[in-house]
Each structure stands twice: as structure tokens, then as C-alpha cells.
N, C-alpha and C positions, 0 to 999 in steps of 0.2 A: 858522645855527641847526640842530639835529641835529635831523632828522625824528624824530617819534613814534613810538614801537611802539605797537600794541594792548598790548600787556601792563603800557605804565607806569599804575602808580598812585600818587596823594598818597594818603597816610595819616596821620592822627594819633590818638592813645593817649591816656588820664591816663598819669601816672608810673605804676610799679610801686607807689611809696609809698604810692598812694589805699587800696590794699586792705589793705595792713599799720594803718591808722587801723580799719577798720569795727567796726562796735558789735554790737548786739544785732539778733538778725535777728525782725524780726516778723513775716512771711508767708513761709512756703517751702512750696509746693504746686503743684499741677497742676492746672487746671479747661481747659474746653473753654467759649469763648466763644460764645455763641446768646443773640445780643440784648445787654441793657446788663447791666455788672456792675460796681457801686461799690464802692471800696476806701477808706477813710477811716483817717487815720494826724495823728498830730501832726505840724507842721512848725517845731518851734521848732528842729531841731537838723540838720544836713545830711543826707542821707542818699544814697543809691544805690538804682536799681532795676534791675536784670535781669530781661530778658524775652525768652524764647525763645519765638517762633512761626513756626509753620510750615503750610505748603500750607493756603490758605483760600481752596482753589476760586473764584477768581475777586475774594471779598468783600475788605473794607475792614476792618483793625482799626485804633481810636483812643484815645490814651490822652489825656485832659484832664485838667493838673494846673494845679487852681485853690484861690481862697483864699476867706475871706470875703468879697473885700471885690468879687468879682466878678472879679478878673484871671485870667487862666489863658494857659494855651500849650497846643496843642493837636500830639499826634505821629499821623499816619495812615502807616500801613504799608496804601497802595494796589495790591493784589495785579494789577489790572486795567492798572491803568497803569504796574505795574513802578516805581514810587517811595517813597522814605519821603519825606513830608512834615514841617518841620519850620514851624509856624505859630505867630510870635511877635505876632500884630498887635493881642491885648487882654492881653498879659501886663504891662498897668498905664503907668508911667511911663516912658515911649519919645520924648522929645522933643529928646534930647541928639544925634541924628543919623539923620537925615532916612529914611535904609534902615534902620535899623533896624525898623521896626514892619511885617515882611515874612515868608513865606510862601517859605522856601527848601527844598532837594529834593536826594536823592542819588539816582541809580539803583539798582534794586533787583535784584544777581544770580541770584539764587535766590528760590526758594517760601522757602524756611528763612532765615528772620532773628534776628539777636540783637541787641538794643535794648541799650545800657548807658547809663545819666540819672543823672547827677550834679546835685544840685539840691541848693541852698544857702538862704540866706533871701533872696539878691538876684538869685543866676543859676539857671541851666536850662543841661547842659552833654550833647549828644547824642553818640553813638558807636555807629555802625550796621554790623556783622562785623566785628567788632576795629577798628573806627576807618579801615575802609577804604569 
């Protein structure tokens, strides 16, 4: 087996195709997080969210994307402990494989992240600095 470098990374992307699809954009703005701030959107149709943030001294931002019916997945971008958090374990009907209803993690290079969520009516699809 060929030793490691530090420098290898797995990375994966959507296709280029995903962005030639997108619709109408209904939030494009800039706010500064302090405390909780709800974003409410129909989800009959797929959509994408982009999220750039950056240096949050120390703190926790999380994004929970839930439905009526109480499911949700939960993404923490943990400043503290250098992870993004990926927390699928009340995102509803998870019985079809045993890891599934789990609580996975990327390390986090930098203060500066960029969230990419691809969210359908059945999946949740994360990409954290271009998918690296």
C-alpha cells in the first residue's frame, strides 16, 4: 500500500448539471447571526441552499431543516471543535439500515465555511468547501 501524504483528500461534488436546473431564488441576503433566526419556505419542490459563514469566535451555528410532521436533520458548523456536524437521527423513516439514523462529521479547515444542501422531498444532500 502506498503511504499517505497529508495532502490527500476524497472529495465529492453534485454534477455541474445541478446548477443549470435552479429556479427562482427566494432569499439572497446577508444577516449576522445572534441567537435563533427562522427561515420558513415551501418544500413541495427541491431546492439548494448556500451558506457562507465565517469566524464565529468560538460559537456553534445550526441549521435544522424540519417538516410538519416533526422530522428534521440537524447541520452544526462547531467552531470549537473544528467539525461540521451532520445529524440525521429524527429525519423520520430510518429503519431500512441500522447506521443510518446517525450523527456524522467532517473536519473543519478554516473559520470560513461554505455549506452547499441539496434537499429534495426524500433526501438531505451536504457539501462542505466544494465537497472537500
Amino acid at each position: 500500500f502506498p503511504t499517505r501524504r497529508s495532502s490527500d483528500l476524497l472529495a465529492s461534488a453534485p454534477s455541474p448539471e445541478v446548477s443549470s436546473i435552479r429556479g427562482e431564488t427566494l432569499l439572497d441576503k446577508s444577516f449576522r447571526l445572534d441567537g435563533k433566526k427562522t427561515l420558513k419556505f415551501r418544500g413541495e419542490e427541491a431546492c439548494e441552499i448556500l451558506l457562507n459563514a465565517s469566524g464565529n469566535h468560538g460559537k456553534a451555528v445550526s441549521i435544522s431543516l424540519g417538516n410538519e410532521d416533526g422530522e428534521n436533520c440537524l447541520v452544526t458548523i462547531d467552531y470549537a471543535g473544528k467539525k461540521v456536524l451532520f445529524d440525521r437521527k429524527g429525519s423520520g423513516l430510518a429503519d431500512f439500515h441500522k447506521d443510518f439514523p446517525a450523527e456524522t462529521f467532517c473536519t473543519l479547515p478554516s473559520e470560513d465555511v461554505i455549506l452547499r444542501l441539496l434537499i429534495d422531498k426524500y433526501s438531505v444532500e451536504l457539501f462542505v468547501n466544494g465537497g472537500t
